[in-house]
C-alpha positions in Angstrom: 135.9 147.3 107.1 134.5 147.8 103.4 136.5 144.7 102.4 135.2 142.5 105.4 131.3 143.7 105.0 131.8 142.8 100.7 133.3 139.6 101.4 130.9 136.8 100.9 129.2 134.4 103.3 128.8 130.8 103.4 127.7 128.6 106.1 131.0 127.2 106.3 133.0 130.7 106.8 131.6 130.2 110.1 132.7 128.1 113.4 130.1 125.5 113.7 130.6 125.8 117.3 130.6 129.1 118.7 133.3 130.4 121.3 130.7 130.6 124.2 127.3 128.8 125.1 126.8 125.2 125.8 128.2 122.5 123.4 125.9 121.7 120.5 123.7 118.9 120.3 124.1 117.7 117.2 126.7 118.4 114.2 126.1 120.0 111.1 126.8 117.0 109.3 123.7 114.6 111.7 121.6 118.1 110.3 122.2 117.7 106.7 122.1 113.7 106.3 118.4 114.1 108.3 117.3 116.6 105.7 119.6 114.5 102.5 116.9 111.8 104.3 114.1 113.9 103.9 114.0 114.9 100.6 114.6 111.6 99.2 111.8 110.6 100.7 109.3 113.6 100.3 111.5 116.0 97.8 113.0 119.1 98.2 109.9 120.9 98.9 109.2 118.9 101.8 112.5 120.4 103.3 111.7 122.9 105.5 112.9 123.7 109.0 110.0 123.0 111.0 109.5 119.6 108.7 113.4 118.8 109.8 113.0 119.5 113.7 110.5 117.5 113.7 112.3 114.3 112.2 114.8 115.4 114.5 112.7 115.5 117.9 113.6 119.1 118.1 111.9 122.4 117.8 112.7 124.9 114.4 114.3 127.6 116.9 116.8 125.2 117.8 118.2 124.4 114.3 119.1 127.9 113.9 121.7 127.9 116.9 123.4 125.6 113.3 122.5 126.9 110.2 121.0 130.4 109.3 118.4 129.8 107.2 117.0 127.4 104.8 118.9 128.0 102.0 122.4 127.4 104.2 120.6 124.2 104.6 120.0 123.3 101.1 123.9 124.4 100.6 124.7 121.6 103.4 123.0 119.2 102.0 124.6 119.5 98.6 127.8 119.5 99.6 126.9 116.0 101.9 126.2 114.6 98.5 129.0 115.8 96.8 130.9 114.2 100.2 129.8 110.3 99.2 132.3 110.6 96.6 135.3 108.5 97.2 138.3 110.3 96.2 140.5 107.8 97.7 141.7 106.5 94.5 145.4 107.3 93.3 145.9 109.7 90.5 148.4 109.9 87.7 147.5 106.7 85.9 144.9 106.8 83.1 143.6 109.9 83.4 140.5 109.2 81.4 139.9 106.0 83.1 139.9 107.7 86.0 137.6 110.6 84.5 135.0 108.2 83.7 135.0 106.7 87.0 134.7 109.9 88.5 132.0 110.7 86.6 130.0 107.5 87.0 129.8 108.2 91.0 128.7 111.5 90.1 126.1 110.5 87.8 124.7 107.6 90.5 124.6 110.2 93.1 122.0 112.6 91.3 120.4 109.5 90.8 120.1 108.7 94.6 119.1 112.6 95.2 117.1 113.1 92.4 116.2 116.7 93.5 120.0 118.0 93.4 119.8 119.0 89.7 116.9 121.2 90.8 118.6 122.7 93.7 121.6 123.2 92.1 119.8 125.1 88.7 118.4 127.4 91.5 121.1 128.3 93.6 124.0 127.6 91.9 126.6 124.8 92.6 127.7 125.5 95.8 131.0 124.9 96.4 131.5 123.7 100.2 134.5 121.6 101.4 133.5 118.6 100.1 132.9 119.8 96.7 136.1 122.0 96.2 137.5 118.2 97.4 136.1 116.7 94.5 137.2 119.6 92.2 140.7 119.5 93.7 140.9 115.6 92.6 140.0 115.7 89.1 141.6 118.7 88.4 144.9 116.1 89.8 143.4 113.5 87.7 143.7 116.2 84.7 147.6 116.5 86.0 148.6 114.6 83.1 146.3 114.9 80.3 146.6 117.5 77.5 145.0 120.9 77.6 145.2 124.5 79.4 143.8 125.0 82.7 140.9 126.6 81.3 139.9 123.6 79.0 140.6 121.2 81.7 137.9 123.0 84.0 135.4 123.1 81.1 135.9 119.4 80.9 135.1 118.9 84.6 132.3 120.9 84.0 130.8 118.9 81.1 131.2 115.9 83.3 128.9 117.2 85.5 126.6 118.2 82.9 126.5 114.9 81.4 126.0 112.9 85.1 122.6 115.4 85.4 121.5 115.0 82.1 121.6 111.1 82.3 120.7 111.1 85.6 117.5 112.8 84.5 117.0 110.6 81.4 116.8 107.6 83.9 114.7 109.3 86.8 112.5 109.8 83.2 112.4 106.6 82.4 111.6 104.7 86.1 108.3 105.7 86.9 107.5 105.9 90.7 106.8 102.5 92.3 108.6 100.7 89.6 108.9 97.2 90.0 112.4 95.2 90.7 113.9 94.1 88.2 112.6 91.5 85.9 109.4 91.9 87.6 106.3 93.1 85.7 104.5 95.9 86.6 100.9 95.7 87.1 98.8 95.7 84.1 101.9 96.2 81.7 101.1 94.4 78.9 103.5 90.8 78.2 105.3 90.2 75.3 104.0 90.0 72.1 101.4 92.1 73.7 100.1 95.1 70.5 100.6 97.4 73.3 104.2 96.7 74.3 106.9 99.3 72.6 104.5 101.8 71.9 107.0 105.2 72.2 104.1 106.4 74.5 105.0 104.2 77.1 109.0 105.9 77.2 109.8 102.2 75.9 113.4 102.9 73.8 112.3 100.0 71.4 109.4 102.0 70.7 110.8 105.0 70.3 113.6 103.5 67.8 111.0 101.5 65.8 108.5 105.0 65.9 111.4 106.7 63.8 112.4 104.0 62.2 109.2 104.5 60.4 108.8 108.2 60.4 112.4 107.9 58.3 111.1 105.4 56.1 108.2 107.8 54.7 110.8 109.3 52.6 110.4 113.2 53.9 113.2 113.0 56.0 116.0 111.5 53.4 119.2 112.4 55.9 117.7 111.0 58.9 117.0 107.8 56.8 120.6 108.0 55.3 121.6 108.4 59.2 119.6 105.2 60.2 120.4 103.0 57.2 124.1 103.6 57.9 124.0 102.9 61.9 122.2 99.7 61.3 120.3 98.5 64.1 120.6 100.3 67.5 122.2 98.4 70.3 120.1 97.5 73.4 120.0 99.8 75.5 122.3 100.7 78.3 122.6 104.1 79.7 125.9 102.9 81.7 127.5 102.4 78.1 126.4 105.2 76.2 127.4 107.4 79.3 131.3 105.9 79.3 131.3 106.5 75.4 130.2 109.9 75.1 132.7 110.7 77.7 135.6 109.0 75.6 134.8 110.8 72.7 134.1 114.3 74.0 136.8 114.5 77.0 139.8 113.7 74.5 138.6 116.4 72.0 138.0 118.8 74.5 141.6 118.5 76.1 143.6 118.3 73.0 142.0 120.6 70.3 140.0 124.3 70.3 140.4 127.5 71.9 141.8 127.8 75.4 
């Protein structure tokens, strides 16, 4: 009995239907893509219950013959995002080819649920089905790659850190309403315009020429050194920068340091 009442809980260590009552109206899964819906449109705050059974034509009691609480919710509705992953793809070839691709999807996905890095700093990463899926294929992925079990899950864990973090950086840098692309926004000053790169504006050229010249005042002689022997930057591309920080720091992770 001790053992039973101490072992944890999740949502999914329970039948989604029970054994007796009327069949349920709608799935677990319809429940979580209405609120994955929801807060992509309004935010995670705007997930409540009541705020879901009404986008569902339903009243708040009726939600809980499916989930608990709120916070099972929230734990459904990462794992749904976690579950637009394709792991279809064969494993065994090149390993860090396939890493990189891996993390890519993961990295667009925070970008599509931009309130998933928040979530998961609150609760934790919740590991549902559809997430231990996703840890179970790139730790097969790994299969063949230098390293200890140990290193290889610290690796899958700095791929995730690296999707958020440049997930973030791009949420950051596309202000709400942006235009398409190529388009300009209204009022945004046109080229040649004094205004345009100022590093106020987020603008990477700005930034780059801002400490360009903060370097070239002389009180900062290694960050000059550091400048002078890059050259000038390439443009930007997040897509880039994200496949070759991942090139660089998966290898040294796997085949070098303490297990």
């Amino acid at each position: 009995m001790a053992d039973r009442e101490t072992q944890p809980t999740t949502v999914w260590s329970r039948p989604e239907r029970g054994a007796r009552g009327p069949a349920p109206e709608r799935s677990r899964t319809q429940i979580a893509a209405a609120a994955l819906a929801l807060a992509d449109a309004e935010g995670l705050a705007a997930v409540s219950m009541r705020a879901l059974a009404q986008r569902l034509g339903t009243g708040p009691a009726s939600l809980y013959r499916y989930v608990g609480s709120r916070d099972e919710l929230l734990d459904l509705m990462a794992d749904a995002v976690a579950g637009e992953l394709d792991l279809s793809g064969a494993t065994g070839g090149d390993w860090l080819e396939d890493l990189v691709g891996l993390a890519l999807q993961s990295r667009d996905a925070h970008v599509r649920h931009p309130w998933l890095a928040d979530l998961n700093d609150r609760r934790g990463e919740v590991l549902g089905p559809h997430a231990i899926d996703y840890l179970d294929h790139a730790l097969g992925i790994l299969a063949p790659a230098p390293g200890t079990a140990g290193q290889k899950l610290e690796a899958i864990g700095l791929l995730g850190g690296l999707a958020v973090l440049f997930a973030r950086r791009e949420a950051a840098a596309t202000p709400t309403g942006a235009p398409a692309a190529g388009a300009p926004a209204a009022g945004a000053p046109a080229a040649g315009d004094p205004a345009a790169g100022d590093p106020s504006t987020g603008d990477p050229a700005g930034r780059a020429a801002h400490l360009a010249a903060v370097a070239a005042e002389g009180r900062h002689p290694h960050l000059l050194a550091a400048l002078t022997a890059a050259g000038a930057p390439p443009p930007a591309d997040r897509d880039a920068l994200f496949v070759r920080l991942l090139r660089r720091l998966l290898p040294a992770m796997l085949g070098q340091g303490e297990p």
